[in-house]
C-alpha positions as CSV (number, residue, x, y, z in Angstrom):
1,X,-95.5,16.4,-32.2
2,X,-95.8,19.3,-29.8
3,X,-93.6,21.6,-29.0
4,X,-92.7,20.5,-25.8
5,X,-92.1,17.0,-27.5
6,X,-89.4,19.4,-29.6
7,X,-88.1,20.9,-26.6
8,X,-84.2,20.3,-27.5
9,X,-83.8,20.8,-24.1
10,X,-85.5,17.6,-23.2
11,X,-84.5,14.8,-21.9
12,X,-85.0,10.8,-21.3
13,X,-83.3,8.9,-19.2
14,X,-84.1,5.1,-19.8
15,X,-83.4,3.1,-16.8
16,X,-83.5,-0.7,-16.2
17,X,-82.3,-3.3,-13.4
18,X,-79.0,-3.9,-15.1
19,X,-77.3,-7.2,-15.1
20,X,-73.7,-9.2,-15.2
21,X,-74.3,-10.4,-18.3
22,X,-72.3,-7.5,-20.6
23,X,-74.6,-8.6,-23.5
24,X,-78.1,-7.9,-21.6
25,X,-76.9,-4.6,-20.4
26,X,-75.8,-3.7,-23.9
27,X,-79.4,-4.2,-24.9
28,X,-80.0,-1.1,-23.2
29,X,-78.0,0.9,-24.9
30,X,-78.9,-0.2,-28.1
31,X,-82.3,0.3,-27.7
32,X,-82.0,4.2,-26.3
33,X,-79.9,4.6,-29.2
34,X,-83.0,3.5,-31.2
35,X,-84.5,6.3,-29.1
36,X,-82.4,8.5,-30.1
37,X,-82.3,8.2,-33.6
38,X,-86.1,8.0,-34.1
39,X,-85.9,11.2,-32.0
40,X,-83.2,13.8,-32.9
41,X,-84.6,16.7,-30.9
42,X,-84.3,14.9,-27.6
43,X,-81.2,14.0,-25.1
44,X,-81.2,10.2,-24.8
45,X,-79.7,8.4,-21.8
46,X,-79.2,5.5,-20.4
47,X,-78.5,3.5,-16.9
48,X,-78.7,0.6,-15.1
49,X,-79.7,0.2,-11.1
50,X,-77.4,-2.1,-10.4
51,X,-74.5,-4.6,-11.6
52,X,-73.7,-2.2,-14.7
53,X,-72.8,1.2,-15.4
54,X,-73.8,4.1,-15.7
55,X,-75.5,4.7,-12.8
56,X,-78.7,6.8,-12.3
57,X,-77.0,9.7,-11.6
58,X,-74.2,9.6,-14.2
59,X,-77.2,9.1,-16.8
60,X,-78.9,12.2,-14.9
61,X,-75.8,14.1,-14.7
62,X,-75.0,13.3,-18.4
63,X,-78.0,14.8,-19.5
64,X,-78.0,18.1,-17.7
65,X,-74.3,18.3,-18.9
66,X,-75.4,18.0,-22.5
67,X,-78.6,20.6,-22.0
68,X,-81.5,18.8,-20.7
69,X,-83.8,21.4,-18.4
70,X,-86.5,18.5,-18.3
71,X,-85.8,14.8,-17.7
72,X,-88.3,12.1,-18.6
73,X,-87.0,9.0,-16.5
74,X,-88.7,6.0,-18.3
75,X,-88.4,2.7,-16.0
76,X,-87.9,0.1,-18.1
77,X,-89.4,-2.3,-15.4
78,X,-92.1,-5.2,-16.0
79,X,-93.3,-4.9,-12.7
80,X,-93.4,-2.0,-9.6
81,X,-90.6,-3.9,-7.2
82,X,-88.4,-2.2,-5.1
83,X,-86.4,-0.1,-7.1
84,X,-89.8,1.3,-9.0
85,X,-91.2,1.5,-5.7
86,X,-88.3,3.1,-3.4
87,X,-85.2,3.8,-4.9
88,X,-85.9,5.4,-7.6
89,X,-88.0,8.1,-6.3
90,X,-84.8,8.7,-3.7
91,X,-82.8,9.4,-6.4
92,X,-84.8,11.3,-8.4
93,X,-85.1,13.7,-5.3
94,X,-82.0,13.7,-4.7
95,X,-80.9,15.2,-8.0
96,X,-83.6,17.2,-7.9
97,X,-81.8,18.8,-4.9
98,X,-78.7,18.8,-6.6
99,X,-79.8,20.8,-10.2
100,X,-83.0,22.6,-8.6
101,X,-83.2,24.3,-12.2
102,X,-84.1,20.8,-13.9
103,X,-87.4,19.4,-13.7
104,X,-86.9,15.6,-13.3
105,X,-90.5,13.4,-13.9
106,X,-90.5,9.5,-13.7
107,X,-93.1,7.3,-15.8
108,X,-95.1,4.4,-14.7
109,X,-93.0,0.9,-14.9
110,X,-93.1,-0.3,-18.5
111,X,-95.2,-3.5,-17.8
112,X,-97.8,-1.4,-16.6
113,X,-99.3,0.2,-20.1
114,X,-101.9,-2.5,-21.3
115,X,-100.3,-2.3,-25.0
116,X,-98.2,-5.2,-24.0
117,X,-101.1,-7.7,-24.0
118,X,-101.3,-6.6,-27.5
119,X,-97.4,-7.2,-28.5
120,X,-97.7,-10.7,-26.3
121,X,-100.7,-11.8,-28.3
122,X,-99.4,-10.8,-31.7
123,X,-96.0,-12.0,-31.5
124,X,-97.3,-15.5,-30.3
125,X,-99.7,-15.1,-33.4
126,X,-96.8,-14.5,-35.8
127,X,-94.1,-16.5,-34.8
128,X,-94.2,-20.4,-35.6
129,X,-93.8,-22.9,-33.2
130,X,-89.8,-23.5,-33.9
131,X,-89.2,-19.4,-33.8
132,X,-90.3,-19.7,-30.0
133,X,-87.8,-20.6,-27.7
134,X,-88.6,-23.4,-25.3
135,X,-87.3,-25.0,-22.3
C-alpha cells in the first residue's frame, strides 16, 4: 500500500447505470460496502446514472462532505456507451467547477481490464453444469 493509497482523504465513487429493479441497484451498494470494509482508510460512495438514487453528484457531494480531497470515480460499466463516453466526463467537470479544491479522476469502464477473460474462464471451469443459469 502506498501512501497515497492511505490518503484518508481519498475517495471512490463507484458508479453504475442503475436500474428499476430495487434489488439490482442494491447490488451496488453492497458491493461498495465490500469496498469499504476491505478498505478503512478510504471514503466509499456510491451512485447510479439513471432510474436510482443517488445521483452522481449526491455520491460526489457525499464524499467531499465527509473529507475526500481526491475522488477516484470507478465506472462500473462492461462497455464504453454513452454515459462512459459523454455524460460522465460532463459531470465530472462540472463538479470539478463546483469544489475547484478536489481533484476528481475517472477510470477506464470496468469491462475494459483483460482480468475478466480470466474470471469468465474460471468460473465456467468451476461451476457445474446445473449451477449455470440457462435460458
Amino acid at each position: 500500500m502506498t501512501n497515497r493509497d492511505a490518503d484518508p482523504t481519498r475517495g471512490l465513487l463507484i458508479v453504475d447505470h442503475g436500474s428499476r429493479n430495487a434489488e439490482a441497484n442494491e447490488r451496488l451498494a453492497i458491493f461498495a460496502q465490500r469496498i469499504a470494509e476491505a478498505r478503512p482508510d478510504w471514503l466509499v460512495e456510491y451512485a447510479h446514472m439513471e432510474l436510482a438514487l443517488p445521483d452522481f453528484e449526491t455520491g460526489i457531494e457525499r464524499l467531499v462532505a465527509r473529507g475526500a480531497r481526491t475522488v477516484f470515480v470507478h465506472l462500473h460499466f462492461l462497455g464504453s456507451g454513452f454515459h462512459v463516453r459523454e455524460s460522465l466526463p460532463q459531470l465530472a467537470e462540472g463538479m470539478r467547477a463546483r469544489h475547484p479544491g478536489v481533484e476528481i479522476e475517472l477510470s477506464a469502464p470496468l469491462g475494459d481490464d483483460p482480468r475478466l477473460v480470466e474470471i469468465v474462464l474460471e468460473r465456467m471451469s468451476i461451476q457445474g453444469a446445473r449451477e449455470r443459469q440457462s435460458s
